[in-house]
C-alpha positions as CSV (number, residue, x, y, z in Angstrom):
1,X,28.8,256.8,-74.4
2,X,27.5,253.4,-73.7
3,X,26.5,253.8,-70.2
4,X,24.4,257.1,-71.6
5,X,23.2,254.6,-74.2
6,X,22.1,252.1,-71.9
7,X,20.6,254.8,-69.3
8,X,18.4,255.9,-72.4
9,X,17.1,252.6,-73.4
10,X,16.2,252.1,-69.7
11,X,14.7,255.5,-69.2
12,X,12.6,254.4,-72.4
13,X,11.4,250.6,-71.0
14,X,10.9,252.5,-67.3
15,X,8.1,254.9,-69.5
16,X,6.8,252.4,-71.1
17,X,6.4,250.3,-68.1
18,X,5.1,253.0,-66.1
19,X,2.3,253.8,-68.3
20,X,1.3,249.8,-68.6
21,X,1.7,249.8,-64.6
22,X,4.5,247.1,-65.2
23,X,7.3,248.9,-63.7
24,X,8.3,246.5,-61.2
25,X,7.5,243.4,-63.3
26,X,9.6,244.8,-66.1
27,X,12.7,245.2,-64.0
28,X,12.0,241.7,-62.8
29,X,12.1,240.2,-66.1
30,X,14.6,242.6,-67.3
31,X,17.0,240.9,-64.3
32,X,15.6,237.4,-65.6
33,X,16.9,237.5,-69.1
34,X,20.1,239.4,-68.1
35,X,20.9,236.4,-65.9
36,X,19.8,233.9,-68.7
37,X,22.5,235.8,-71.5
38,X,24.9,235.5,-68.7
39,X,24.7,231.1,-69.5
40,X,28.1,230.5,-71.0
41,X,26.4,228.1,-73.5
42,X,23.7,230.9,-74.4
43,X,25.8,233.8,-74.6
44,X,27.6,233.0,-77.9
45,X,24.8,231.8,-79.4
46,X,23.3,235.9,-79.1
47,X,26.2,237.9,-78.9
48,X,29.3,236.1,-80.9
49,X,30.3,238.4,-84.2
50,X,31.3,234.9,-85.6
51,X,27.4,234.0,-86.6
52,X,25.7,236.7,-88.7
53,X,23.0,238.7,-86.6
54,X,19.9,237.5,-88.4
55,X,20.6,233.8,-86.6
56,X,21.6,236.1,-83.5
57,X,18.6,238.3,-83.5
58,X,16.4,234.9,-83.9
59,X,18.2,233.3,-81.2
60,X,17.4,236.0,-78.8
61,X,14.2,236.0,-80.2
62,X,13.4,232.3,-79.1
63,X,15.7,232.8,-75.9
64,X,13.1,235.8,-75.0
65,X,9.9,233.7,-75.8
66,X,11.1,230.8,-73.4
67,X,11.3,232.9,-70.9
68,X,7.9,234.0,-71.4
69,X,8.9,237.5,-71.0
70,X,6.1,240.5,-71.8
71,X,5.9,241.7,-75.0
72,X,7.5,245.1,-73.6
73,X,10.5,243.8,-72.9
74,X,10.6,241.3,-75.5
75,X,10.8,244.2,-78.2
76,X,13.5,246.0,-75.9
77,X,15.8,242.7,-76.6
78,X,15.3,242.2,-80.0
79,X,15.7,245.9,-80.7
80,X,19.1,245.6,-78.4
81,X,19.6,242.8,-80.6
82,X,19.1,244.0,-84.2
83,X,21.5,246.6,-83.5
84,X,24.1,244.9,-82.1
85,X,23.5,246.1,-78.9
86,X,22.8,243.3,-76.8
87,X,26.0,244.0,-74.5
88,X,24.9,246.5,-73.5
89,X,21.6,244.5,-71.6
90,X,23.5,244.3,-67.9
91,X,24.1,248.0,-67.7
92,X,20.6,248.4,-69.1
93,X,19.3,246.3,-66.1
94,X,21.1,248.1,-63.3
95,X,19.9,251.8,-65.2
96,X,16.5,250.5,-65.3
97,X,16.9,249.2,-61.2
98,X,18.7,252.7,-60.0
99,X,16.0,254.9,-61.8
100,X,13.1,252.6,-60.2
101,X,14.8,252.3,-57.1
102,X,14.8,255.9,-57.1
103,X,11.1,256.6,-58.5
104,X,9.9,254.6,-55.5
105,X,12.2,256.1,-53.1
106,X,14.1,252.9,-52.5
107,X,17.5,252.1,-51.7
108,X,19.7,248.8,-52.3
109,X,22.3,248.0,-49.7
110,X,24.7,245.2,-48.8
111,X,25.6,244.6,-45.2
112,X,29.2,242.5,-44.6
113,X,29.7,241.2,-41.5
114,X,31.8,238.4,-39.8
115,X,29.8,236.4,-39.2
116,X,26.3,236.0,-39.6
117,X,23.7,238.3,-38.9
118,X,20.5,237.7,-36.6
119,X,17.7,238.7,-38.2
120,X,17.4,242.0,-34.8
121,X,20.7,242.7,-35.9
122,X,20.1,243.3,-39.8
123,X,16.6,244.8,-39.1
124,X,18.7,247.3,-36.7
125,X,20.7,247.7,-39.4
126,X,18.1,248.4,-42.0
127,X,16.6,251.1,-39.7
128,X,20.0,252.6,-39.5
129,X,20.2,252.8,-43.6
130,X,17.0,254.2,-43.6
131,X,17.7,257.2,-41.5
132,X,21.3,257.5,-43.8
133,X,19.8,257.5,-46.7
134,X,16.8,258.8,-46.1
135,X,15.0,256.6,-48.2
136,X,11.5,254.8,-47.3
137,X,12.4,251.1,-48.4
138,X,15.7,249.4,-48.2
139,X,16.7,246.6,-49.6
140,X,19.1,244.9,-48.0
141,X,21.6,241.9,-48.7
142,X,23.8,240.8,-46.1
143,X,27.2,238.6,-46.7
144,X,29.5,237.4,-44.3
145,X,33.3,238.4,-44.7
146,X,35.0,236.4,-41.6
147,X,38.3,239.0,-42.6
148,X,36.2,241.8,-41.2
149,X,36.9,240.2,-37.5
150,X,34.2,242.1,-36.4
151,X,31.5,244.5,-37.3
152,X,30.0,245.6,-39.8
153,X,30.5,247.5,-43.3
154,X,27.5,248.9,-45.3
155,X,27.6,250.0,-48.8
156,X,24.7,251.8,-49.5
157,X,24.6,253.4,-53.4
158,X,28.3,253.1,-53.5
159,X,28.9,254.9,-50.3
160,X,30.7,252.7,-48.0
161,X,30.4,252.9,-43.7
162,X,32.9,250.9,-42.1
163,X,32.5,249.8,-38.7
164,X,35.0,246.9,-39.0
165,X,36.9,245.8,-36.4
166,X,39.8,245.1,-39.2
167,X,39.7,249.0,-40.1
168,X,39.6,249.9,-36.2
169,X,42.6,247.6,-35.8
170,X,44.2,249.1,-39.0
171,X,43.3,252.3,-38.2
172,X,44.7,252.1,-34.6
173,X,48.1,250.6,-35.7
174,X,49.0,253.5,-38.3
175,X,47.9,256.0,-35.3
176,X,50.5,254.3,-33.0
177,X,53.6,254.2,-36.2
178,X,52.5,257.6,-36.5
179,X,52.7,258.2,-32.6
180,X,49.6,259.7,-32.3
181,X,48.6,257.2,-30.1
């Protein structure tokens, strides 16, 4: 129910923001305040049942007008807020990213490797995601796992291509207890 919730409010802010021509702005400062309720200091200050929600819903209120955000997604917070909602703000975010991500025919991937990558490599990379996924733009974030030996593993919308050396080796090894190698 609450991811349905939270795909709802997003689909809502995504309209909105559409129509203002703020769609990319609004998904930036939708990331911005997630990131700020995230503050262990801040969080129970918003979100804590302990304090009664008229001190929570003003403390979000002044938390959102530090961070300067638009009045669009100011209103979003509060009304997350005034209905005891705000929890539900990550999975809000990442709605309101897959939906845009998807409007603009963009894709978000992560690249581990062993060690790390040259910027040839992850533009090789990149390209290779592109034609997967068939998507025009990818975004790409690349970590380094030294476990991976070798390689490289991409996870592109939560499906995952392995070329690891690890799951070679791994993969190698259960062929030859198997004696299929």
């Amino acid at each position: 129910m609450n991811g349905r919730l939270a795909r709802r409010y997003a689909k809502a802010l995504l309209d909105l923001a559409r129509s203002e021509g703020t769609a990319l702005e609004s998904g930036s400062e939708l990331s911005r305040v997630v990131t700020a309720f995230e503050e262990p200091r801040l969080r129970p200050l918003c979100l804590s049942p302990a304090l009664e929600r008229s001190i929570r819903v003003k403390n979000t209120k002044q938390v959102t007008a530090a961070l300067g955000l638009s009045k669009m997604v100011s209103n979003l917070i509060a009304l997350l807020a005034e209905r005891d909602r705000l929890a539900l703000l990550p999975e809000v975010s990442r709605w309101y990213e897959a939906l845009l991500d998807d409007e603009l025919g963009r894709v978000r991937i992560t690249i581990w490797s062993a060690t790390p990558l040259g910027a040839s490599q992850k533009n090789e990379i990149i390209e290779v995601a592109r034609r997967l996924t068939k998507r025009r733009e990818v975004l790409a974030v690349a970590e380094v796992d030294a476990d991976l030996l070798g390689g490289v593993v991409l996870d592109a919308n939560g499906t995952i291509y392995d070329g690891s050396l690890k799951t070679q080796l791994t993969r190698l090894s259960k062929e030859m207890a198997e004696g299929g190698a």
